[in-house]
FIMAR-934463 format. One record per residue (C-alpha): x, y, z. Coordinates in pm, whole numbers, padded with zeros to 5 digits. Example, Ala and Ser with C-alpha at 12.3 -4.5 7.8 and 13.67 -1.06 7.14 Angstrom:
<fimis>
       xx       yy       zz
    01230   -00450    00780
    01367   -00106    00714
</fimis>
This chain:
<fimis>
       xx       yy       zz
    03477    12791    16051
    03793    12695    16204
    04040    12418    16112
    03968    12081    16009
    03938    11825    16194
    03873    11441    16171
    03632    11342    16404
    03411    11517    16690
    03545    11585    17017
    03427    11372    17376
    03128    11425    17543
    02924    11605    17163
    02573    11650    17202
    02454    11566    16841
    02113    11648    16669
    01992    11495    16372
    01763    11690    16059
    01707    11541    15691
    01941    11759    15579
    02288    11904    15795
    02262    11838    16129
    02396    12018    16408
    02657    11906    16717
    02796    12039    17037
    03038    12018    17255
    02842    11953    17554
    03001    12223    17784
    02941    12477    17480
    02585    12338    17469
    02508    12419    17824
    02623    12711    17836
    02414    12837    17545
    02098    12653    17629
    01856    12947    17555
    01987    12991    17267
    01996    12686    17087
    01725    12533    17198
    01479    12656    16941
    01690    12525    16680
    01661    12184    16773
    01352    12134    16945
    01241    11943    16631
    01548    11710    16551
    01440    11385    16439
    01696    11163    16668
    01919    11297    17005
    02283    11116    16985
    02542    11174    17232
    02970    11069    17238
    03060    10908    17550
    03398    10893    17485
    03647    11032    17242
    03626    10688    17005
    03372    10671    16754
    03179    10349    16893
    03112    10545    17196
    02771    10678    17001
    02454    10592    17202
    02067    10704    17140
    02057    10952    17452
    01705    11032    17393
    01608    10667    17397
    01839    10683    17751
    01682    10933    17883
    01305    10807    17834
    01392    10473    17914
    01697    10432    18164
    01614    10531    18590
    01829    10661    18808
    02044    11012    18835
    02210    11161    18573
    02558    11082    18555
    02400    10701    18531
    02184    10732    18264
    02479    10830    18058
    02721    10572    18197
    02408    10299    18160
    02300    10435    17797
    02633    10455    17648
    02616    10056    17664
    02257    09974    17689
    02165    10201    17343
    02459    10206    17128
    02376    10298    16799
    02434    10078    16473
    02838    10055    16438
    02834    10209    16100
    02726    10523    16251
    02469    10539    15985
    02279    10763    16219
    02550    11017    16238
    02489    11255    15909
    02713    11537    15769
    02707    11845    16044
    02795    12185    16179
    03034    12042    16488
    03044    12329    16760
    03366    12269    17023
    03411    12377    17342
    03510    12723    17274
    03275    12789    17039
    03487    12694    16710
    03288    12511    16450
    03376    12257    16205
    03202    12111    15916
    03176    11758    15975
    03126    11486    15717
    02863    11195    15800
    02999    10895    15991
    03181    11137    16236
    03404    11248    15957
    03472    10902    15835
    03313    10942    15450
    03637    11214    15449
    03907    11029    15524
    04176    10945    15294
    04302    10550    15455
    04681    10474    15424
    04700    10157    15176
    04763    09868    15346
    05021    09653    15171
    04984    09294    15306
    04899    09150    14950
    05185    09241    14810
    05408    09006    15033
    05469    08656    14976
    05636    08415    15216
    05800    08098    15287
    05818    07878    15535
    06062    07623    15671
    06205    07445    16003
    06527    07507    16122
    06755    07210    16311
    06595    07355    16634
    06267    07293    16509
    06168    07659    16551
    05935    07795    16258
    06125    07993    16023
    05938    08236    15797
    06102    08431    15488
    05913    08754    15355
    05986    08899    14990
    06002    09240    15133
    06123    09422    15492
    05862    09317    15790
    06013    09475    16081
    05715    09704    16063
    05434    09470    16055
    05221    09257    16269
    05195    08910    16227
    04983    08671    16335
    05025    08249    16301
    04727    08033    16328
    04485    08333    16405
    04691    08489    16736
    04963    08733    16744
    05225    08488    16890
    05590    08685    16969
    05866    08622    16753
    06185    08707    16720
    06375    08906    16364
    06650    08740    16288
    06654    09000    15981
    06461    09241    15798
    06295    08941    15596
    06277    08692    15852
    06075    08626    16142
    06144    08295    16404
    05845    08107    16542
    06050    07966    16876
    05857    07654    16915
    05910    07681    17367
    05650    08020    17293
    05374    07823    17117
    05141    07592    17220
    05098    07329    16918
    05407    07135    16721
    05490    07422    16451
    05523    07123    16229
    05175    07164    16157
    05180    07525    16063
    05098    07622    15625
    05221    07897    15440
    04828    07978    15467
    04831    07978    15858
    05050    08327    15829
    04926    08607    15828
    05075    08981    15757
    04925    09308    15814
    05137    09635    15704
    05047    09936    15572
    05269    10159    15315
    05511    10395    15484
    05369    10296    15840
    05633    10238    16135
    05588    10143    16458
    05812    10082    16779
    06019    09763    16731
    06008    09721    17152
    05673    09660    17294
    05612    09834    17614
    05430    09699    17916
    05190    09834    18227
    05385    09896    18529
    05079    09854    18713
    04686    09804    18776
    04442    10065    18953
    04116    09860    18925
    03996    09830    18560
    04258    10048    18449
    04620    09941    18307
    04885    10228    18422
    05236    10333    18207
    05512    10437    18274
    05437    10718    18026
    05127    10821    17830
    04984    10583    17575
    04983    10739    17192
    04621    10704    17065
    04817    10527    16770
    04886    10247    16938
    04776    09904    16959
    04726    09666    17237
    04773    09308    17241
    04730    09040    17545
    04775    08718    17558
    04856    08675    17219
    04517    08876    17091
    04413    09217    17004
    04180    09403    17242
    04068    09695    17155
    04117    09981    17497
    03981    10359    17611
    04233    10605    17698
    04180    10743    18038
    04010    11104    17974
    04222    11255    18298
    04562    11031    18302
    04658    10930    17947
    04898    10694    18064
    04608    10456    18181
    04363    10215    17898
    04099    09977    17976
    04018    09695    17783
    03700    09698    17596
    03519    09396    17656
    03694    09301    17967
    03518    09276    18329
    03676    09362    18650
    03683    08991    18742
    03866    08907    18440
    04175    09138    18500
    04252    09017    18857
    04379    08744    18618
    04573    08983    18346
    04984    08893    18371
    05089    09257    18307
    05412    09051    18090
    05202    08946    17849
    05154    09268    17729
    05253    09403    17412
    05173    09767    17316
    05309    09863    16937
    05323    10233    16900
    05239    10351    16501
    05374    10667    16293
    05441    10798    15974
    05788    10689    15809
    05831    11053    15760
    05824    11324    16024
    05595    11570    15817
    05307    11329    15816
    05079    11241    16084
    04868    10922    16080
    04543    10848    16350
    04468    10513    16386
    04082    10437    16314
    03874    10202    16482
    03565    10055    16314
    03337    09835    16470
    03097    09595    16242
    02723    09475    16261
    02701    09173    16266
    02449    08913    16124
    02455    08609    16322
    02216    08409    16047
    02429    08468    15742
    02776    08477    15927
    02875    08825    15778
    02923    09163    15978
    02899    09478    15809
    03029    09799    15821
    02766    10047    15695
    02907    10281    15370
    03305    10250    15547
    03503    10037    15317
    03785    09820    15544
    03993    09751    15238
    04263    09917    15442
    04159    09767    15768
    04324    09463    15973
    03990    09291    16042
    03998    09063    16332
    03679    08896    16492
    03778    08895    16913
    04108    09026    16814
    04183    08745    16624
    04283    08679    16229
    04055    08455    16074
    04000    08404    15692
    03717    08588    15572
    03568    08773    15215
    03519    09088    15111
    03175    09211    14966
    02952    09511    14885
    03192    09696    14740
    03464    09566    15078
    03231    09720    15313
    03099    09337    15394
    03339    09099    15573
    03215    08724    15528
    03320    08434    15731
    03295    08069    15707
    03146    07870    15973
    03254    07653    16103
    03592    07583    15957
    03703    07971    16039
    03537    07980    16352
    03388    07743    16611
    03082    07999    16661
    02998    08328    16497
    02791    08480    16744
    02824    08811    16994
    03152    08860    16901
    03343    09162    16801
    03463    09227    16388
    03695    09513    16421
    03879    09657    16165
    04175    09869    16212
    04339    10154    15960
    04487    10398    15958
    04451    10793    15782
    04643    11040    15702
</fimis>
């Protein structure tokens, strides 16, 4: 066994028994073909990881039997047309086999029931609100927010810091009279010992679906347009490129590359490293709830489109519930993300 790690790599080949399963790299699977494939002519289900995020999980058997066309298309067309479940139920505890022939033992979820999640601290904080003679929306904090992301009536408008405790709402950057804004209509998101970059940074360009930087994007950062959250692939050649999940080629002949803001995240100290984690939840369009398997998103900023909306925690926080519709308009197709981080 080699070191740990906290998720398997791109492009994993994984097979599925009652008991520990068994994954690939898919370049190490290849080459080994004779080999393995006595051990798992009998596996029960055939996943596969498109990409190096853990929603890129699709049934490639399923693919394969139903999808036409050559290769390369089946696994483009299947890693969207048979996702699996978003809790990743399907992916059990394993022997993970990289590349070079390393392997790792691998808890289920893609190494998710492992993780240890970095407490996020937004209950703790308590707030006040006021205007000031400009009639810009003033908002005092009982504790520094430099490091936090804040949204006000659902959206992550920009704002300006005045101070360590204060945030200013300029009312020319918002699109209702802030004279209608509550102390509930806030919302804060920051986890304990968590930095990020107090300058956004921007594209400097567009090649087709994907965004280009001037340098390459940290896998701990997050991406917000327009005033929402979206979550984004890193470019497997040039990291300095993301696409948009969610977003059609259409739409970004649209995007205004200045309404960009990209937040970079990282340990306060230098001796720790944090990943930012990604979960994706099922959703029940009957009930209004979306679920998240056995993953608890106690830690998690859950959004549903990118957007804060109030919601409850159930089943042990692993359920988020939402009223309809005086949260939400429609609870339908939509994405509920929640985003953590580990350490």
């Amino acid at each position: 066994m080699s070191n740990k790690i906290d998720q398997m790599g791109k492009d994993t080949i994984f097979f599925k028994y009652p008991n520990l399963s068994k994954s690939y790299n898919i370049v190490y699977f290849k080459r080994h073909f004779s080999e393995l494939v006595n051990e798992i002519k009998d596996a029960e289900g055939i996943y596969y990881k498109f990409t190096d995020t853990r929603n890129s999980w699709f049934d490639i058997k399923k693919s394969f039997n139903h999808l036409t066309g050559y290769i390369d298309e089946k696994f483009y067309r299947g890693s969207y047309a048979h996702k699996i479940n978003p809790s990743l139920a399907e992916i059990s505890n394993a022997i993970y086999t990289d590349k070079y022939g390393y392997t790792y033992n691998m808890s289920s979820y893609d190494g998710l029931a492992s993780l240890v999640f970095v407490p996020i601290i937004s209950r703790e904080i308590s707030k006040n609100i006021f205007l000031d003679f400009n009639e810009d929306l003033i908002v005092d904090f009982n504790m520094n927010i430099t490091d936090a992301l804040i949204t006000c009536k659902h959206l992550f408008y920009r704002y300006e810091v005045p101070s360590t405790n204060r945030i200013k709402f300029k009312k020319e950057n918002i699109p209702f009279n802030l004279a209608t804004v509550t102390f509930n209509d806030i919302e804060v998101f920051k986890w304990l010992d968590v930095k990020r970059t107090a300058v956004p940074i921007k594209p400097v360009g567009r090649d087709e679906e994907w965004f280009t930087f001037q340098d390459n994007v940290d896998p701990n950062s997050i991406v917000i347009y327009n005033n929402v959250m979206y979550l984004y692939d890193i470019h497997p050649l040039y990291k300095n490129k993301i696409r948009l999940k969610g977003v059609t080629l259409i739409d970004y002949k649209t995007f205004n590359l200045d309404k960009f803001q990209v937040y970079k995240f990282y340990h306060n100290s230098s001796e720790v490293s944090i990943r930012k984690v990604e979960l994706i939840g099922n959703n029940n369009t009957v009930m209004h709830y979306s679920t998240f398997g056995s993953n608890k998103v106690t830690d998690g900023m859950i959004l549903y489109n990118g957007a804060y909306h109030k919601y409850t925690l159930s089943n042990e926080d692993k359920r988020v519930a939402y009223n309809v519709p005086t949260d939400l308009d429609y609870f339908g197709n939509g994405i509920v993300s929640a985003t953590a981080f580990s350490i």
